[in-house]
Each structure stands twice: as C-alpha cells, then as structure tokens.
N, CA, C and O atoms as a Tinker XYZ file with bonds, in Angstrom:
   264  protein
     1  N      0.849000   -1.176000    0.000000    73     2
     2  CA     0.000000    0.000000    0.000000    64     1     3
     3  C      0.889000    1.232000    0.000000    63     2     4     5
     4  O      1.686000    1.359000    0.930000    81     3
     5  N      0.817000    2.344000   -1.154000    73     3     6
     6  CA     1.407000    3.518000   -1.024000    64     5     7
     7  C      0.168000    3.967000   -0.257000    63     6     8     9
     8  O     -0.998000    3.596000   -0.125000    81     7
     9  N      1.305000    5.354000    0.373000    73     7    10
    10  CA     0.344000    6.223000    1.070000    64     9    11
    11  C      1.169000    7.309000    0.845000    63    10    12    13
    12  O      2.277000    7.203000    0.320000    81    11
    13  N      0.487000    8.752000    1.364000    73    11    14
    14  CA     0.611000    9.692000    0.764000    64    13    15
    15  C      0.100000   10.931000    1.912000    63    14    16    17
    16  O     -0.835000   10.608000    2.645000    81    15
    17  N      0.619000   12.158000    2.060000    73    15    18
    18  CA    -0.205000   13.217000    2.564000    64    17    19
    19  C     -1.662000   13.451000    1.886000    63    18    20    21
    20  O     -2.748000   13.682000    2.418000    81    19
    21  N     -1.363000   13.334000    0.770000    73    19    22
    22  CA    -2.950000   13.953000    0.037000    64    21    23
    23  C     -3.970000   12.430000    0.434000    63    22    24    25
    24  O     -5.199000   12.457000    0.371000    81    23
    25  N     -3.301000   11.379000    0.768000    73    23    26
    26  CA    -4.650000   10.324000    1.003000    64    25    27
    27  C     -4.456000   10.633000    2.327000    63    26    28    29
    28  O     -5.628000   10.729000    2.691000    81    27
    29  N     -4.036000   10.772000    2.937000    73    27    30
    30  CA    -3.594000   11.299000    4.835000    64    29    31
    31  C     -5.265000   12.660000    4.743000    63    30    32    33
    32  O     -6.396000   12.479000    5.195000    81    31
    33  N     -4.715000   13.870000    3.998000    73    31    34
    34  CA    -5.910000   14.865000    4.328000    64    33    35
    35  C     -7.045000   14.130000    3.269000    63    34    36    37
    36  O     -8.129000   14.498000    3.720000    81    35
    37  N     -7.211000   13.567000    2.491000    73    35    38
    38  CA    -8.702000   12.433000    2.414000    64    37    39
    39  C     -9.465000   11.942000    3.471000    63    38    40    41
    40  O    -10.561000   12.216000    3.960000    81    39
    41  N     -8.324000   10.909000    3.746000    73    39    42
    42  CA    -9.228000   10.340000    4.334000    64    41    43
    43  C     -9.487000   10.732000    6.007000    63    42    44    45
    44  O    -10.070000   10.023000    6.827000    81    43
    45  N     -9.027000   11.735000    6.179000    73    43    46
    46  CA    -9.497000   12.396000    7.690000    64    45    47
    47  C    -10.486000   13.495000    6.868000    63    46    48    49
    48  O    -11.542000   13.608000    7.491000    81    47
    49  N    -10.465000   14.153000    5.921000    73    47    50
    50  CA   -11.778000   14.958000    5.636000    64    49    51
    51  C    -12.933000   14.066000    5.414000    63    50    52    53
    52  O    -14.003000   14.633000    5.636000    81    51
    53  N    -13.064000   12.364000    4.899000    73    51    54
    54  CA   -13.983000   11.512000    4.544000    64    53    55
    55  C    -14.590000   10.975000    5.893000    63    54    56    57
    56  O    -15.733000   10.963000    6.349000    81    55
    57  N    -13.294000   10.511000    6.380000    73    55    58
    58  CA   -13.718000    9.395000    7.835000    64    57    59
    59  C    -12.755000   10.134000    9.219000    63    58    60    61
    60  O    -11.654000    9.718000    9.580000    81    59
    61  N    -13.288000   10.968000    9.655000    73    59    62
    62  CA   -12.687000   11.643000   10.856000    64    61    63
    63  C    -12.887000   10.728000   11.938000    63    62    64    65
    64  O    -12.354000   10.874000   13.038000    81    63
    65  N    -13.428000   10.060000   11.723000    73    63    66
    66  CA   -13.365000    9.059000   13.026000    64    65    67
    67  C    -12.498000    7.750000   12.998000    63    66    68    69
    68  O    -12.071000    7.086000   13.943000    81    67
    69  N    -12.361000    7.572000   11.661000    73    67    70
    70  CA   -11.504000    6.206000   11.434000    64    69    71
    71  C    -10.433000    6.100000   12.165000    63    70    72    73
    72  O     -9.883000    7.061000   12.704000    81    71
    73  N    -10.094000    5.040000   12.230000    73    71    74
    74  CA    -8.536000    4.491000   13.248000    64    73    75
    75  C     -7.603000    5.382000   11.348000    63    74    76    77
    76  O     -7.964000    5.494000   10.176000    81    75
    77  N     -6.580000    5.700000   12.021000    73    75    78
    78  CA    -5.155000    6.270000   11.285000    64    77    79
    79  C     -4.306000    5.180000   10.452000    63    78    80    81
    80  O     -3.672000    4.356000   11.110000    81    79
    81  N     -4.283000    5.155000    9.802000    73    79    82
    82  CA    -3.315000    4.440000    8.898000    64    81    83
    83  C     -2.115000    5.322000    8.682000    63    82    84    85
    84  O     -1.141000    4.573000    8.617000    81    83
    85  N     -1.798000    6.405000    8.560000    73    83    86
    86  CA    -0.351000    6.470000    8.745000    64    85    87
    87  C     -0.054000    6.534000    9.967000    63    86    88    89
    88  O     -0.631000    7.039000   10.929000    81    87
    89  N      1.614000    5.558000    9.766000    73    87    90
    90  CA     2.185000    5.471000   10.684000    64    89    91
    91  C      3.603000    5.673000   10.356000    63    90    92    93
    92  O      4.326000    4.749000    9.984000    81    91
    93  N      4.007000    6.922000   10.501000    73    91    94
    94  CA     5.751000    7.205000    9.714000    64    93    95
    95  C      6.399000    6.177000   10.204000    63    94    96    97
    96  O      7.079000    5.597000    9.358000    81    95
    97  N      6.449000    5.602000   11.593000    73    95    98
    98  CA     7.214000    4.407000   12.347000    64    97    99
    99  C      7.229000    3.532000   11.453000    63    98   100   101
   100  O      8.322000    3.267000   10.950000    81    99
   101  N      6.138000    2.891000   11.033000    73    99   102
   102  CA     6.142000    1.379000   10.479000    64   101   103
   103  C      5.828000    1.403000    8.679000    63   102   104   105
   104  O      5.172000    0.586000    8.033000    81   103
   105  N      6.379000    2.346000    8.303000    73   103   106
   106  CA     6.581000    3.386000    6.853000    64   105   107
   107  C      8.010000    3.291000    6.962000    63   106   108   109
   108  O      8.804000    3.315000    7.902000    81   107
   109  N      8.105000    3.162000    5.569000    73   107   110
   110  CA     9.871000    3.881000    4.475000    64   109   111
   111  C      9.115000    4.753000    3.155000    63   110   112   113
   112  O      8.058000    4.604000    2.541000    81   111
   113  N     10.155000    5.646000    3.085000    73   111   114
   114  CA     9.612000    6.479000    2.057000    64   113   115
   115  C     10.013000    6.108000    0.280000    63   114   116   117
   116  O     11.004000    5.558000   -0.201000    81   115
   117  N      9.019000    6.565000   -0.242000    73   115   118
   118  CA     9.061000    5.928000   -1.510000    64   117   119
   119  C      9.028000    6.586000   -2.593000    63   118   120   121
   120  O      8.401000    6.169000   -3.566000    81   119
   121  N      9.688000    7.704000   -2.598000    73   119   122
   122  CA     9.407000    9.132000   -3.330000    64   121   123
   123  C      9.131000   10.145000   -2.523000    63   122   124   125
   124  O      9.040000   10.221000   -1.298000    81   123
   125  N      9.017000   10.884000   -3.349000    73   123   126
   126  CA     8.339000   12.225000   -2.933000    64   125   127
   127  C      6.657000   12.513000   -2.090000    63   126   128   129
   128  O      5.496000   12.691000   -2.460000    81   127
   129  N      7.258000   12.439000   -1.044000    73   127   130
   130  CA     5.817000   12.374000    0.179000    64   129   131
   131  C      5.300000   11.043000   -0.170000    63   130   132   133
   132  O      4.077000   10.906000   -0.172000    81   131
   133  N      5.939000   10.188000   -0.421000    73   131   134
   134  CA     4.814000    8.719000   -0.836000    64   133   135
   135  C      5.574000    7.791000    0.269000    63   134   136   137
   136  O      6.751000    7.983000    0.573000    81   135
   137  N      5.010000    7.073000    0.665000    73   135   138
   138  CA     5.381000    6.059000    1.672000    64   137   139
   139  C      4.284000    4.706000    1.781000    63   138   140   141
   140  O      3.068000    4.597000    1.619000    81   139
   141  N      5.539000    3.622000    2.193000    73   139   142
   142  CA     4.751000    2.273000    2.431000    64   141   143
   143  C      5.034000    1.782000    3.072000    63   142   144   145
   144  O      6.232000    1.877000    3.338000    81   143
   145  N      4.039000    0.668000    4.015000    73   143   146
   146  CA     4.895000   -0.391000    5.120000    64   145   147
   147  C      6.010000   -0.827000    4.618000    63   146   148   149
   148  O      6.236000   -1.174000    3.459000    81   147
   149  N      6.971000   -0.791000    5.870000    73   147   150
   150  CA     8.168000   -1.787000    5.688000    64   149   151
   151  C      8.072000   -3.263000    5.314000    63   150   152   153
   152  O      7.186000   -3.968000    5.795000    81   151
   153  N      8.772000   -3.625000    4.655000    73   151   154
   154  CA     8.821000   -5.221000    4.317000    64   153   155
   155  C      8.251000   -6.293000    5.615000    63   154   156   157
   156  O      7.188000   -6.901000    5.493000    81   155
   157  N      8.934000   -6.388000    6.584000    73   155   158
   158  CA     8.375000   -7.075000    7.497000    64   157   159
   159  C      7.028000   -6.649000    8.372000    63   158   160   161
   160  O      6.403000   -7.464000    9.051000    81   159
   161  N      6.703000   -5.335000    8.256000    73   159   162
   162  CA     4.921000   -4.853000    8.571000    64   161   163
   163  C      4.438000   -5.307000    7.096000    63   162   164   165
   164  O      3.741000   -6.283000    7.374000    81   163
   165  N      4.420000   -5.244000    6.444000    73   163   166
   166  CA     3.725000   -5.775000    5.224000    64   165   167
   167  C      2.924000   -7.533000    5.420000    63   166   168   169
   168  O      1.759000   -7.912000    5.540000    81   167
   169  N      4.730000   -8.478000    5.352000    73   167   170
   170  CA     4.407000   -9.034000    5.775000    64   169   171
   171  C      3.538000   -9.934000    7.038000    63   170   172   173
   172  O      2.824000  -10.930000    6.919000    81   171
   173  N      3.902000   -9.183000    8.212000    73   171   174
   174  CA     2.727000   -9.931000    9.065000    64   173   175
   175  C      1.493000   -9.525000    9.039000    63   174   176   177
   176  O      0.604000  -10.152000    9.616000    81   175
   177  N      1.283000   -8.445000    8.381000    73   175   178
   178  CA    -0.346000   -7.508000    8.339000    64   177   179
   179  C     -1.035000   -8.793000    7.008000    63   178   180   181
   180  O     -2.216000   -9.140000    7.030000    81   179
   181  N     -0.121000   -9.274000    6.062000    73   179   182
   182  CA    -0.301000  -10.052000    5.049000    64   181   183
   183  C     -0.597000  -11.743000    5.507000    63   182   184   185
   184  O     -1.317000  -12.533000    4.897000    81   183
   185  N      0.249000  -12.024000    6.853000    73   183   186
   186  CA    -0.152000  -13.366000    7.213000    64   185   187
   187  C     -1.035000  -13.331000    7.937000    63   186   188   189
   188  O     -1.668000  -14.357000    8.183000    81   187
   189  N     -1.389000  -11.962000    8.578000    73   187   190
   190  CA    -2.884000  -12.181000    9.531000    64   189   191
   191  C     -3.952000  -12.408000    8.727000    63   190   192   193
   192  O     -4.492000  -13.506000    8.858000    81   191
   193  N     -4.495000  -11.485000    7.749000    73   191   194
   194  CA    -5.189000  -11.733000    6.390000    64   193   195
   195  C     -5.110000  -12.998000    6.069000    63   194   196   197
   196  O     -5.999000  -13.782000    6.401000    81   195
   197  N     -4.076000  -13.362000    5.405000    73   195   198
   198  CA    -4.678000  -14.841000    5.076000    64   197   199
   199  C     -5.159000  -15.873000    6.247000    63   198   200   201
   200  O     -5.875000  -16.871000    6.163000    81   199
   201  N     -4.527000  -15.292000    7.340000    73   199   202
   202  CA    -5.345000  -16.686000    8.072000    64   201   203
   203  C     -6.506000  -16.374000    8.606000    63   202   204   205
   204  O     -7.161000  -17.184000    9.261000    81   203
   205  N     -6.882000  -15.139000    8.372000    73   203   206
   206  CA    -8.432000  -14.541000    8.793000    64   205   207
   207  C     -9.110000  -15.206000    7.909000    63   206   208   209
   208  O    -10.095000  -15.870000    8.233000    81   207
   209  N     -8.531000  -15.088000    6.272000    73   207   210
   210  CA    -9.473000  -15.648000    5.412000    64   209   211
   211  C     -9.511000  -16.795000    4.745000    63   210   212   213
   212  O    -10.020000  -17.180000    3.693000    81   211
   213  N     -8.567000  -17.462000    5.965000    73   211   214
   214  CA    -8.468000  -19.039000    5.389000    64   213   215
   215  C    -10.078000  -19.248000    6.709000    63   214   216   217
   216  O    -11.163000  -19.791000    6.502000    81   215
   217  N     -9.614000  -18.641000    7.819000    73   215   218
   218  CA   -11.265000  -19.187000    8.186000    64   217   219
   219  C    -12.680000  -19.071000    7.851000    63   218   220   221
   220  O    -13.758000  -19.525000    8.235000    81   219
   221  N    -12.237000  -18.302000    7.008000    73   219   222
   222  CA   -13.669000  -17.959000    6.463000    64   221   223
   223  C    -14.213000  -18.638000    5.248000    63   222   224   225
   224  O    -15.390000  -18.971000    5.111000    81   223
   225  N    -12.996000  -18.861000    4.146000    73   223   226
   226  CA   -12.961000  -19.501000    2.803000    64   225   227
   227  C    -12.673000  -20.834000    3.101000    63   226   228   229
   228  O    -13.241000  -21.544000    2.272000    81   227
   229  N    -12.057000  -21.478000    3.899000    73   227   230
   230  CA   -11.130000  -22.792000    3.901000    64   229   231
   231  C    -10.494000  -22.533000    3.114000    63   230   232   233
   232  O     -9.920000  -21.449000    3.005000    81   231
   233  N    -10.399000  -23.811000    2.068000    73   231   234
   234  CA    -9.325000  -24.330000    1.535000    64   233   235
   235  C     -9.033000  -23.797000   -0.070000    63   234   236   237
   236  O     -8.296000  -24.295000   -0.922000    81   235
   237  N    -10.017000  -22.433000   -0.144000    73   235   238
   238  CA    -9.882000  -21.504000   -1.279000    64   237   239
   239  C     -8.321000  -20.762000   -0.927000    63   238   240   241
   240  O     -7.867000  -20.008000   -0.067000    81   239
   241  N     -7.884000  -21.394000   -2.012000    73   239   242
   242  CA    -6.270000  -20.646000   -2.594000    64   241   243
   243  C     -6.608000  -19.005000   -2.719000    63   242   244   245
   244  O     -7.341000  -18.390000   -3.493000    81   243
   245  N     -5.973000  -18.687000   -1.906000    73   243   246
   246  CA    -5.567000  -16.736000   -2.159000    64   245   247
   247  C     -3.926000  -17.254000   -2.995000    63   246   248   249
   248  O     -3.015000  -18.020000   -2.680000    81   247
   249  N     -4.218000  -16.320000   -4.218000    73   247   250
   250  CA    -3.017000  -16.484000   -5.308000    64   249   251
   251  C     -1.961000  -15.130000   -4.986000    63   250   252   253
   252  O     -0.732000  -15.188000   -4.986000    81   251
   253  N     -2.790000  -13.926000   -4.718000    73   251   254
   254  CA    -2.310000  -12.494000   -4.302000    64   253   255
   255  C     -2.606000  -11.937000   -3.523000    63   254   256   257
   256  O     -3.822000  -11.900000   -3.338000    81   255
   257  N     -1.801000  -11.230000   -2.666000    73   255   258
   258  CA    -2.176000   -9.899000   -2.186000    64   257   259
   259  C     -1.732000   -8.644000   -2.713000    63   258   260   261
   260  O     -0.588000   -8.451000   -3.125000    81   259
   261  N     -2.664000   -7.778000   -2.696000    73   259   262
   262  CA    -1.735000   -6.176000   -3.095000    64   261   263
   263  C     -1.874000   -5.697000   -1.549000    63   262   264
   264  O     -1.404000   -4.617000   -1.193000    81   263
C-alpha cells in the first residue's frame, strides 16, 4: 500500500473518526511524500489476512495480495 499526505488529508476529511493508517514508524519512504509499510509490517499484516481468510474460505487458494 502507497500512502501519501494527500490520502492522509482524504481520508481524515472523509472518515474523521476512522482508526489512522499512517504510521511514519512502520513506513519507508518511496518518493516524494509517498510512503509504504516496511517489508516485514507488510508481511505480518499479510499473514494475519490470510489466516483470517483461510477461516472464512477454507481451503480456497488466495493467489495475491496487493
């Protein structure tokens, strides 16, 4: 997931109540004001997901994540 200041003032003008998704801590930068989880936050945010949705799907193959 890129992220960005301009999706930062989005999505607090859309959902002011939502929990925060940026987190400069668990971010590397990726350009110019663009940033994404680090490799290893990626990954475990990516193995919780699948095993959330292995309980839900079983034994349906997830091929990707973005």
């Amino acid at each position: 997931m890129t992220y960005s200041y301009v999706h930062l003032a989005i999505n607090r003008e859309a959902f002011p109540n939502a929990f925060e998704l940026f987190d400069k801590s668990l971010m590397t930068g990726r350009g110019r004001g663009k940033y994404c989880y680090r490799d290893d936050v990626r990954a475990a945010a990516e193995q919780f997901l699948r095993s959330q949705l292995e309980k839900k799907l079983g034994v349906v193959p997830i091929v990707y994540v973005v």
